[in-house]
Short mmCIF file of the C-alpha atoms (twelve columns), coordinates in Angstrom:
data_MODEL
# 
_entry.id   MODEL 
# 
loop_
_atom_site.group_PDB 
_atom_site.id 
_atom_site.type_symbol 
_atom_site.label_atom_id 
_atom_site.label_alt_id 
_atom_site.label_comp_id 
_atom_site.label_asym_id 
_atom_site.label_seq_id 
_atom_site.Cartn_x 
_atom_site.Cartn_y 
_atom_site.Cartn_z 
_atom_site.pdbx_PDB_model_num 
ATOM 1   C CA . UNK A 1   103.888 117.719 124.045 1 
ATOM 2   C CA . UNK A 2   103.481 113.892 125.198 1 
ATOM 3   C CA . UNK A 3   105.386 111.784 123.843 1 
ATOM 4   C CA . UNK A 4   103.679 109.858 120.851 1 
ATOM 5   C CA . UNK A 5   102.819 106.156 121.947 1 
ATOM 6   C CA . UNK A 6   104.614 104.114 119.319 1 
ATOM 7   C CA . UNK A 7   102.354 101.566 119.496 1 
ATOM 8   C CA . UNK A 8   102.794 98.546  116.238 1 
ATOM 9   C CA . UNK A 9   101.116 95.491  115.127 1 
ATOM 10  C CA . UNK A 10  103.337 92.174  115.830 1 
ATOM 11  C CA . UNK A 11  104.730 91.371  119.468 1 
ATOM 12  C CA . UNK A 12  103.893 88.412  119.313 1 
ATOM 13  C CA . UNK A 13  105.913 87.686  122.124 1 
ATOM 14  C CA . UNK A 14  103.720 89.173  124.262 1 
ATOM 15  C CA . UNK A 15  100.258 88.081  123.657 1 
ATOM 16  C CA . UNK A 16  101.848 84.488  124.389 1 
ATOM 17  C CA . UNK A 17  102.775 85.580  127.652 1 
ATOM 18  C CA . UNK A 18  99.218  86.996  128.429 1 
ATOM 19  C CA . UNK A 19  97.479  84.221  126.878 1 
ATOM 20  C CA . UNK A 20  99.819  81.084  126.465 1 
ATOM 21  C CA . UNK A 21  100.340 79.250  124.192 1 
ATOM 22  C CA . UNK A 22  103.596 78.839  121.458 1 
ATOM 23  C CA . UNK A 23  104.506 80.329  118.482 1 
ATOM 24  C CA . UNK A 24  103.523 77.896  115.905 1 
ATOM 25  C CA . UNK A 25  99.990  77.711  117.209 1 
ATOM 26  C CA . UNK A 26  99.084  81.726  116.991 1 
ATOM 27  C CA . UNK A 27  97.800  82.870  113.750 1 
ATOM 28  C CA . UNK A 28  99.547  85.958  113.764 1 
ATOM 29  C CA . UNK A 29  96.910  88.847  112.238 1 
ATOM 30  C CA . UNK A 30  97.808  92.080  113.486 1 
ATOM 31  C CA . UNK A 31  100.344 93.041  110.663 1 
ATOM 32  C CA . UNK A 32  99.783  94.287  107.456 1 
ATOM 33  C CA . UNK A 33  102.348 92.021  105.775 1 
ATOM 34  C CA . UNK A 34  101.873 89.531  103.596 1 
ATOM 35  C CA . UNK A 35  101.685 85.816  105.089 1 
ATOM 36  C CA . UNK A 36  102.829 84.289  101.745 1 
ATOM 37  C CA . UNK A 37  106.488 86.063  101.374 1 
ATOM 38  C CA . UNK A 38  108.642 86.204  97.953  1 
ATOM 39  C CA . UNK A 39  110.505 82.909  98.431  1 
ATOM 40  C CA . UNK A 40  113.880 83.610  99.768  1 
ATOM 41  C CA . UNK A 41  116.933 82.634  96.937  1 
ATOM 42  C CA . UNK A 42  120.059 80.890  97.721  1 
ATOM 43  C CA . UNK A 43  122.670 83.736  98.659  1 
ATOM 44  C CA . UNK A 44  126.181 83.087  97.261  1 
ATOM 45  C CA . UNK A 45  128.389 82.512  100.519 1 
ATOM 46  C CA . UNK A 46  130.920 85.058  99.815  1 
ATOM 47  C CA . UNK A 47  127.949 87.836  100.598 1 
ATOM 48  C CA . UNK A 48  128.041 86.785  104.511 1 
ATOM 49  C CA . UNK A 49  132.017 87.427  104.531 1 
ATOM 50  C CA . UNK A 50  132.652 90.568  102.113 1 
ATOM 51  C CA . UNK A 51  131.401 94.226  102.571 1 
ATOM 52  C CA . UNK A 52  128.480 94.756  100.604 1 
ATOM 53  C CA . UNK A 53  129.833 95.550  96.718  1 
ATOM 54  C CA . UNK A 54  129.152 98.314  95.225  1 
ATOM 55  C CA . UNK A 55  128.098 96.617  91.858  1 
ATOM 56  C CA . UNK A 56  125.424 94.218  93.804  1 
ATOM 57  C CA . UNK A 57  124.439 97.921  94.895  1 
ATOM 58  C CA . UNK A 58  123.841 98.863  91.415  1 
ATOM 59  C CA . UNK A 59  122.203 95.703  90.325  1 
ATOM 60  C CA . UNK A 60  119.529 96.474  93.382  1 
ATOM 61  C CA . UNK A 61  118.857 99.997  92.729  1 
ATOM 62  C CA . UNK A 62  118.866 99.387  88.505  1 
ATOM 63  C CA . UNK A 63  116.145 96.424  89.629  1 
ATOM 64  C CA . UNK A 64  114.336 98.910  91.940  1 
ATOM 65  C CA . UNK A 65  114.524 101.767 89.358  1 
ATOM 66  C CA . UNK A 66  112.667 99.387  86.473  1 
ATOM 67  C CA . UNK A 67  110.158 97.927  88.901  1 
ATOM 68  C CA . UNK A 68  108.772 101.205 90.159  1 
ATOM 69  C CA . UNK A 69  109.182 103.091 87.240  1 
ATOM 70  C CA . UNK A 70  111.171 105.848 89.037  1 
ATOM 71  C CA . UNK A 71  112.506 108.984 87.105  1 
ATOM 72  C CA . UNK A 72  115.473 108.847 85.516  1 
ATOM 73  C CA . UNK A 73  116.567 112.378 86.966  1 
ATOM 74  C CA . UNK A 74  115.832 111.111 90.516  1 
ATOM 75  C CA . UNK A 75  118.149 109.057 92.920  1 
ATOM 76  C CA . UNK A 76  117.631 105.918 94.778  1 
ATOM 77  C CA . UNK A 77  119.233 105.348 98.044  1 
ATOM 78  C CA . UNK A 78  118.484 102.465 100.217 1 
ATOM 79  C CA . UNK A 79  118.376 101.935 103.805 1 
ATOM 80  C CA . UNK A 80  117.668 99.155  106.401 1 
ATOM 81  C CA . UNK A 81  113.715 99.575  106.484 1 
ATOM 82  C CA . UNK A 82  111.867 102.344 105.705 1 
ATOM 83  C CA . UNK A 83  111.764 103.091 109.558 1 
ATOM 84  C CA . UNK A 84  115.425 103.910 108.933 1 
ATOM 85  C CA . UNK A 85  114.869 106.796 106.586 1 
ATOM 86  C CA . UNK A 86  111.897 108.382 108.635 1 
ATOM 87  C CA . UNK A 87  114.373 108.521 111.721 1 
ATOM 88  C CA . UNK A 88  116.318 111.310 109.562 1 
ATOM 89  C CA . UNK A 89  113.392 113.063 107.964 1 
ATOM 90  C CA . UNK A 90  113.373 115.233 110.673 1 
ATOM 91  C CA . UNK A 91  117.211 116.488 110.336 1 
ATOM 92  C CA . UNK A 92  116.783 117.437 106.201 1 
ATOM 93  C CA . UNK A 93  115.876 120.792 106.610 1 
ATOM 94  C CA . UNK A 94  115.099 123.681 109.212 1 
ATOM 95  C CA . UNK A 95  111.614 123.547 109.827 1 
ATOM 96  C CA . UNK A 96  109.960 123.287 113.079 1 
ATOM 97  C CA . UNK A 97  106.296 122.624 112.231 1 
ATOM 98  C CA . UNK A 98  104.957 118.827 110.430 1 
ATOM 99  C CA . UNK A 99  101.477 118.106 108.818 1 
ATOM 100 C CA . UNK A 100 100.482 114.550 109.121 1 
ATOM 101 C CA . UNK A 101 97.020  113.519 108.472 1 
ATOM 102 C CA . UNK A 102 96.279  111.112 111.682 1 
ATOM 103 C CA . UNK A 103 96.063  108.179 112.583 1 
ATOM 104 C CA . UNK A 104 98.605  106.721 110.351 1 
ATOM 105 C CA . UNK A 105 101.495 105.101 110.908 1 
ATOM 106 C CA . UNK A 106 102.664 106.298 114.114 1 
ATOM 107 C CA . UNK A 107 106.536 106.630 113.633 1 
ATOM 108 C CA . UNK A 108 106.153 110.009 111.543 1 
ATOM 109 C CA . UNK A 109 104.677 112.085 114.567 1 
ATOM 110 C CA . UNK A 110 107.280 110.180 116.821 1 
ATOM 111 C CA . UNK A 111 110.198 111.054 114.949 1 
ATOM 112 C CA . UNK A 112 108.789 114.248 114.426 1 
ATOM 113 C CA . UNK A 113 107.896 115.725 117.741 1 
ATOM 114 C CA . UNK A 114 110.757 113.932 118.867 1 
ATOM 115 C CA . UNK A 115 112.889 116.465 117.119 1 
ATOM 116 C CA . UNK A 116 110.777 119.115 118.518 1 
ATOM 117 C CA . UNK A 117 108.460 119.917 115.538 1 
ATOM 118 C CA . UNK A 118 105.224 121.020 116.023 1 
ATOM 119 C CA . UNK A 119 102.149 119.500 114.755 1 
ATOM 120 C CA . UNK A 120 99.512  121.234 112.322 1 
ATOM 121 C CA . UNK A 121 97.221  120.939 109.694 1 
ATOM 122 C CA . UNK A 122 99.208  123.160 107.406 1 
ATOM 123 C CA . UNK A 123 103.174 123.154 107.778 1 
ATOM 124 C CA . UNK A 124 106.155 123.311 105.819 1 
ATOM 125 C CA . UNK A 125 106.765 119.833 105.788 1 
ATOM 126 C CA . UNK A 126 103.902 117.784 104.820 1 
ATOM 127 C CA . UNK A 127 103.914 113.747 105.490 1 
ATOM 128 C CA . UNK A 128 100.960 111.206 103.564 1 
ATOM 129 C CA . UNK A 129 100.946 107.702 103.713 1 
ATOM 130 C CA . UNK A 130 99.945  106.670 100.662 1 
ATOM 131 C CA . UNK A 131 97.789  104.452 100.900 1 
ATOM 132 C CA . UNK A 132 97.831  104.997 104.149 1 
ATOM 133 C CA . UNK A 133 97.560  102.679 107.705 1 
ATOM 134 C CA . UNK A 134 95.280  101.603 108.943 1 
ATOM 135 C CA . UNK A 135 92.718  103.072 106.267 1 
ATOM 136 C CA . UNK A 136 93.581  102.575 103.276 1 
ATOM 137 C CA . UNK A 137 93.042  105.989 102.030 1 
ATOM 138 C CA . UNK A 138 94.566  106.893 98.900  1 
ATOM 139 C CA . UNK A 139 95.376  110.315 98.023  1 
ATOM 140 C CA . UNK A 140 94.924  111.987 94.102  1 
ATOM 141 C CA . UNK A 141 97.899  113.807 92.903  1 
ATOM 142 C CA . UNK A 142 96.082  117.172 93.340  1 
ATOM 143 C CA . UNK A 143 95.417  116.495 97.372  1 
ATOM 144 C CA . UNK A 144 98.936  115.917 97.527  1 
ATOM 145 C CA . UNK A 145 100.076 119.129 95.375  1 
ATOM 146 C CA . UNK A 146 97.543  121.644 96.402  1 
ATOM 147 C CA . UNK A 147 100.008 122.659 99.288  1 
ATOM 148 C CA . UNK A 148 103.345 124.399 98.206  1 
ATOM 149 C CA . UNK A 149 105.243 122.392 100.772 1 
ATOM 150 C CA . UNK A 150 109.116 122.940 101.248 1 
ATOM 151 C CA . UNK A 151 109.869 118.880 101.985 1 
ATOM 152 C CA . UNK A 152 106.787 116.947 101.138 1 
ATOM 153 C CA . UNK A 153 106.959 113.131 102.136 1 
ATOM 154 C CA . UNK A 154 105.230 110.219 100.344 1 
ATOM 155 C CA . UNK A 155 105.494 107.251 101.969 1 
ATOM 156 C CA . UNK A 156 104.528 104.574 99.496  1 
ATOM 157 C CA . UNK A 157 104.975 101.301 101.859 1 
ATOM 158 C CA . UNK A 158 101.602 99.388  100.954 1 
ATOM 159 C CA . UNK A 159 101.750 100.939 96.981  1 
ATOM 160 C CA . UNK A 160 103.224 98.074  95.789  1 
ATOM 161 C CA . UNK A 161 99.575  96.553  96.271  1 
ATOM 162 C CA . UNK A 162 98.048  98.800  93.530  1 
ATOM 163 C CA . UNK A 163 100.484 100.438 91.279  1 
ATOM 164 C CA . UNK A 164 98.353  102.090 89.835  1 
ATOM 165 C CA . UNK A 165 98.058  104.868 92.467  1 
ATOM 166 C CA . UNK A 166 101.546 105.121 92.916  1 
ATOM 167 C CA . UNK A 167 102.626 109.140 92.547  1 
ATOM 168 C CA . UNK A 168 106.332 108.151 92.024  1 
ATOM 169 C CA . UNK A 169 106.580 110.563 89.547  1 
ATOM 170 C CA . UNK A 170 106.426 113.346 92.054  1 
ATOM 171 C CA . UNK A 171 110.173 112.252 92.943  1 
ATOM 172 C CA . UNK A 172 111.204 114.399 89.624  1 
ATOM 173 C CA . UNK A 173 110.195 117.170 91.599  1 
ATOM 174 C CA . UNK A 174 112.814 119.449 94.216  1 
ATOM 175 C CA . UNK A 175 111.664 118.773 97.930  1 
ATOM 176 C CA . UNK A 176 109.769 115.120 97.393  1 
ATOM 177 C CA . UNK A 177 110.692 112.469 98.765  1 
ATOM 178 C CA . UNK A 178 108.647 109.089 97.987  1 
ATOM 179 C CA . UNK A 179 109.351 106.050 100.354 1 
ATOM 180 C CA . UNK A 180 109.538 102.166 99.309  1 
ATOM 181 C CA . UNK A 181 109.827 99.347  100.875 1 
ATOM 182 C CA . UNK A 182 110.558 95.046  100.543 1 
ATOM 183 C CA . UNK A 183 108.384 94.316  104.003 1 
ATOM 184 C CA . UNK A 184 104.991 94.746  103.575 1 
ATOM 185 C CA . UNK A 185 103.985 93.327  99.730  1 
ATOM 186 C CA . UNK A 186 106.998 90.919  99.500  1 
ATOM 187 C CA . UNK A 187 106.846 89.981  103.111 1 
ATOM 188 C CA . UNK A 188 110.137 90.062  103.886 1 
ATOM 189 C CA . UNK A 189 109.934 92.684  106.999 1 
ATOM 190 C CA . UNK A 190 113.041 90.957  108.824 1 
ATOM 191 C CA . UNK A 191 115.161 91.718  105.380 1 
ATOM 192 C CA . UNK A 192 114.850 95.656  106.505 1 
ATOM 193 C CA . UNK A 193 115.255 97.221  103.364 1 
ATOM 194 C CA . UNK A 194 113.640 100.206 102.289 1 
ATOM 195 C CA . UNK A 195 114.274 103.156 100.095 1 
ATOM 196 C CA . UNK A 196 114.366 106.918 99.612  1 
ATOM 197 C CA . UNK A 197 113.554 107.932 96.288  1 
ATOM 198 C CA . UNK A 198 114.331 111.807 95.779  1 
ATOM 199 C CA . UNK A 199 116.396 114.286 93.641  1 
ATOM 200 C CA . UNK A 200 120.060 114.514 93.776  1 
ATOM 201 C CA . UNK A 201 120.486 117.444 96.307  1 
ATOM 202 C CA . UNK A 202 117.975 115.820 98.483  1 
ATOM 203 C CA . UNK A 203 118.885 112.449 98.293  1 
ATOM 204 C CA . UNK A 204 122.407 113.007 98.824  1 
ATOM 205 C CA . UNK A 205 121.330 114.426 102.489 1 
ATOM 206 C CA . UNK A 206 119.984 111.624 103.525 1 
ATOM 207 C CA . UNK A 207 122.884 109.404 102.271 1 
ATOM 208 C CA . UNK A 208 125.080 111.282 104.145 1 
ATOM 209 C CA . UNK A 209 123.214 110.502 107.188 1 
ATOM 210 C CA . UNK A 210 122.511 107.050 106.580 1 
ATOM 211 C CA . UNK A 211 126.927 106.362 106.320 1 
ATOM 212 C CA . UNK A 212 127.992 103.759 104.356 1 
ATOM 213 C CA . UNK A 213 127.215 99.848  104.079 1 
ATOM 214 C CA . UNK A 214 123.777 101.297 105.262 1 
ATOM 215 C CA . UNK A 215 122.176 97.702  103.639 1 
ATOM 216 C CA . UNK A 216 123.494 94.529  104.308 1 
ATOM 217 C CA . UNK A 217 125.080 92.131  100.977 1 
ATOM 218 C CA . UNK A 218 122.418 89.791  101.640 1 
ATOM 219 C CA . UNK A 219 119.923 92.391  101.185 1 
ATOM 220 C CA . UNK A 220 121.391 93.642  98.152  1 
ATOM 221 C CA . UNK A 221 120.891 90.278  96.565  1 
ATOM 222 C CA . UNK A 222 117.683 89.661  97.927  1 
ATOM 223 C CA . UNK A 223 115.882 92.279  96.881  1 
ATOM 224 C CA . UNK A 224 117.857 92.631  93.313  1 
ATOM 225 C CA . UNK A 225 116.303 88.958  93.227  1 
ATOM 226 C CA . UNK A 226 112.676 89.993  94.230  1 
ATOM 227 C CA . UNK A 227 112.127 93.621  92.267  1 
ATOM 228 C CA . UNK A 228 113.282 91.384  88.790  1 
ATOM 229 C CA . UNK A 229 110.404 88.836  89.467  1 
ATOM 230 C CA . UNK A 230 107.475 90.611  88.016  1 
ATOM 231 C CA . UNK A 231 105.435 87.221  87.583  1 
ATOM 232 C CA . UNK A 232 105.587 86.756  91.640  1 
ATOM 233 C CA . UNK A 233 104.539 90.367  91.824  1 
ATOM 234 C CA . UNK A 234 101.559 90.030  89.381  1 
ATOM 235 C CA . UNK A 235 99.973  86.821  90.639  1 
ATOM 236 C CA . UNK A 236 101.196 87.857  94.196  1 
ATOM 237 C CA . UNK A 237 98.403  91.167  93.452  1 
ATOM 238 C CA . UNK A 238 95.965  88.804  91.905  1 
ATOM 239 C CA . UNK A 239 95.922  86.278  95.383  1 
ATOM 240 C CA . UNK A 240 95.959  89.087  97.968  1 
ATOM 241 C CA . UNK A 241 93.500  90.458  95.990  1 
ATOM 242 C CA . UNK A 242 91.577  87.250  96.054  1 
ATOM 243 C CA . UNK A 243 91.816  86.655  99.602  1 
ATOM 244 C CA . UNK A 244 91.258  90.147  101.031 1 
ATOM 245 C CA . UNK A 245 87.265  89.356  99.584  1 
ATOM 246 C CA . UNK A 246 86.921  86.277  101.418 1 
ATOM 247 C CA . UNK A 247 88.636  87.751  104.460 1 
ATOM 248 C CA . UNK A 248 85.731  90.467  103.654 1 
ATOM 249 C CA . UNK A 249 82.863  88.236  103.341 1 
ATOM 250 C CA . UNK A 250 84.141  86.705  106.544 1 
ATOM 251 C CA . UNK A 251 83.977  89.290  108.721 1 
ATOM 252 C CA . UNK A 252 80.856  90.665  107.344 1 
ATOM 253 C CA . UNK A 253 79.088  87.405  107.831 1 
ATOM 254 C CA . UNK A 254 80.599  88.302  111.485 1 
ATOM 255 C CA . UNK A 255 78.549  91.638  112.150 1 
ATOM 256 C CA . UNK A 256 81.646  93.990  111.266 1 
ATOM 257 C CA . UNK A 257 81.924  96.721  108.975 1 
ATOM 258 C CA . UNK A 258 84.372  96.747  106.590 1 
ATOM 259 C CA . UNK A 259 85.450  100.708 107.186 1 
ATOM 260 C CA . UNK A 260 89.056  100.375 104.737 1 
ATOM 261 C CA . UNK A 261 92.382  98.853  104.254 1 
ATOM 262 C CA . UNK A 262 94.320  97.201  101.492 1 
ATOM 263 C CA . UNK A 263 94.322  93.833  100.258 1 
ATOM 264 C CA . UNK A 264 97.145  93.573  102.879 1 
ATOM 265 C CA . UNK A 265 94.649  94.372  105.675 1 
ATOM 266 C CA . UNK A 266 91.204  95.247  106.404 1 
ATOM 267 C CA . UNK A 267 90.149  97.928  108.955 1 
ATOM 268 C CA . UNK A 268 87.221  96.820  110.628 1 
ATOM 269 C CA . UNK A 269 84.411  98.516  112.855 1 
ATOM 270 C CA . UNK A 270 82.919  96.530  115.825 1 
ATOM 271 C CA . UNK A 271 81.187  97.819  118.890 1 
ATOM 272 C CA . UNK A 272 84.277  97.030  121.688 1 
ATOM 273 C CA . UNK A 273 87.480  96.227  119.947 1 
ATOM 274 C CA . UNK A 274 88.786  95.375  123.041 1 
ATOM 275 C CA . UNK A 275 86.343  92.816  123.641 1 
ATOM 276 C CA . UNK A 276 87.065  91.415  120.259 1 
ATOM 277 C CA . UNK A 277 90.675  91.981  120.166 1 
ATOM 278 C CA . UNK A 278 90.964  89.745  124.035 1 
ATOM 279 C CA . UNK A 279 88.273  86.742  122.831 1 
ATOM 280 C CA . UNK A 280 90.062  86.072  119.821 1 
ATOM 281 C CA . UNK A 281 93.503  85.922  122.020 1 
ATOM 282 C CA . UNK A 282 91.422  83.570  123.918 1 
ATOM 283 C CA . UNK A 283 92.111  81.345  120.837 1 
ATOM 284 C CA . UNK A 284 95.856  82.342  119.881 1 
ATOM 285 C CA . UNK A 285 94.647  85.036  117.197 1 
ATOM 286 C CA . UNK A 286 96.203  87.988  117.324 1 
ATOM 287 C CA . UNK A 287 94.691  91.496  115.958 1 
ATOM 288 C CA . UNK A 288 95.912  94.810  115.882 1 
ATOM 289 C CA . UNK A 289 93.676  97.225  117.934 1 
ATOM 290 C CA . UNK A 290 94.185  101.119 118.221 1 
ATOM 291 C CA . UNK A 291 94.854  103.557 121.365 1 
ATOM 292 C CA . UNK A 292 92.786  106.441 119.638 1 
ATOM 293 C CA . UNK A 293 89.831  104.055 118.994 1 
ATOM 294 C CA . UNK A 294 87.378  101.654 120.681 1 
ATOM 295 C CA . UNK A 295 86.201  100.664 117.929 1 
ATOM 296 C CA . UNK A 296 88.571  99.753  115.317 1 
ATOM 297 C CA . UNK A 297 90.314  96.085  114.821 1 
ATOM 298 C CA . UNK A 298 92.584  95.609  111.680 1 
ATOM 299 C CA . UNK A 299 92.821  92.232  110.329 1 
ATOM 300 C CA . UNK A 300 95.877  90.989  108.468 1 
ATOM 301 C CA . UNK A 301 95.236  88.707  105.817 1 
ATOM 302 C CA . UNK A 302 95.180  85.012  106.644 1 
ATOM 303 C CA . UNK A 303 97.952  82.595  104.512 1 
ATOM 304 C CA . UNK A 304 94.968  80.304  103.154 1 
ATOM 305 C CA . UNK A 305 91.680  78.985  103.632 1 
ATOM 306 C CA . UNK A 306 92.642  76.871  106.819 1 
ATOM 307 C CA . UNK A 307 93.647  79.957  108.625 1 
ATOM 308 C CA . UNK A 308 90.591  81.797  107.441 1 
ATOM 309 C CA . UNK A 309 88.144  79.369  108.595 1 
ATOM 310 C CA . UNK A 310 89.996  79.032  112.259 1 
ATOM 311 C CA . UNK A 311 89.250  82.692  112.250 1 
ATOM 312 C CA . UNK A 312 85.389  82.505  111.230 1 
ATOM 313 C CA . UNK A 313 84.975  79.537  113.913 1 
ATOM 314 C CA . UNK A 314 86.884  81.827  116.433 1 
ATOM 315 C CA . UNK A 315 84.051  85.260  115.712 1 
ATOM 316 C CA . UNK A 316 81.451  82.980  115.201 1 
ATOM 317 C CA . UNK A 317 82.080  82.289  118.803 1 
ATOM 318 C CA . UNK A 318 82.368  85.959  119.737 1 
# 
């Protein structure tokens, strides 16, 4: 099998060297994070020059265990980024065949078929994003469940958008494994911390192959400080919410079709995204396009109405 192009939003780096321009003057679209992040606390000093404590450990995972409501039977173990985590999905159990519903998030099938696993529709080990990228699908319990899976993986990165969908219950079952994450709704990607939320047996694996100190003290602190401030998290829903319709109306108003996404992104249809994805380059705006489609562009969510009109007066243009 090829190798699976691991192909990401971001890179900033390089657009500017294809199309000039600095930093400061790109409006950076092409990631599904959020462009307001949780504002970063002060971190006590003696974080940066101890190893991280095991009782800022437990203040994290007690904060994370309230603010997604996970099962009291199940067990939390964090990890720098979610990417982290799916790196060692692979090694958890002796299987050689993977279900994941593409396109999604490409670093499943890489990791998988990396390891030599075999792609199919049906397999032992079943993978959903949830809701997933670059979609936004979101699956019912009973899609999830009507397989009898022997490791089924739930990767919950954008679910902290709509709650209300979450299936972190299903960690209370043997074999699940949901995934969390502080980079996409918080917006703090470069914090890379993410967690694997799973019964004992389970979630003792992958701490074993994650070693110890596998978070940083800063990070412990940080996101103990983020999960315990549910007013940024409910008027941080209510804003995304409110700008993901104007980002709507926007591109509507544009001639594309709004096809999915979450009120982190929105997946768009246009007639040559590579047109589309190059003009608005031309103007230091940076979209994510796909390798498996000529006709999809996802749109991250602008920071404010400034950066929303630059990007009508940019497709008006188009």
């Amino acid at each position: 099998m090829a190798p699976i192009i691991r192909d990401h939003g971001g890179n900033l780096d390089k657009a500017m060297r294809q199309f000039g321009g600095q930093r400061h003057n790109w409006l950076d679209l092409s990631t599904g994070i959020n462009p307001n992040p949780y504002h970063m606390p002060e971190i006590p000093n003696h974080f940066w020059h101890v190893l991280p404590d095991a009782q800022s450990q437990a203040d994290l995972l007690a904060a994370a265990r309230k603010f997604w409501a996970i099962p009291d039977e199940a067990k939390i173990i964090p990890a720098s980024g979610v990417s982290a985590i799916i790196a060692l999905l692979p090694s958890l159990g002796d299987f050689s065949q993977v279900s994941i519903l593409n396109p999604t998030y490409n670093e499943f099938s890489a990791s998988f078929t990396g390891h030599d696993y075999t792609l199919k529709n049906t397999a032992p080990v079943q993978v959903r994003v949830h809701p997933n990228n670059p979609d936004g699908r979101v699956f019912t319990r009973a899609e999830i469940e009507t397989q009898h899976d022997q490791l089924t993986i739930i990767d919950e990165s954008f679910c902290d958008t709509c709650p209300e969908n979450s299936l972190i219950d299903l960690a209370a079952n043997p074999d699940h494994i949901i995934l969390k994450g502080m980079g996409k709704f918080w917006g703090l990607a470069g914090l890379r911390l993410g967690f694997a939320i799973a019964m004992p047996e389970l979630a003792d694996k992958i701490s074993q192959r994650l070693g110890p100190w596998s978070i940083s003290g800063p990070a412990q602190f940080i996101g103990q400080n983020a999960l315990t401030n549910l007013q940024w998290a409910k008027d941080t829903r209510t804003q995304l919410a409110h700008m993901a319709n104007q980002l709507d109306t926007i591109l509507i108003q544009n001639k594309l079709s709004i096809i999915g996404g979450t009120t982190l992104f929105r997946l768009a249809h246009t007639h040559d995204a590579k047109s589309l994805h190059q003009h608005l380059c031309e103007h230091h705006i940076l979209t994510r396009i796909f390798p498996y489609s000529d006709n999809w562009v996802r749109f991250g969510l602008p920071a404010n109405d400034t950066d929303l009109t630059r990007l009508n007066d940019a497709l008006e243009l188009y």
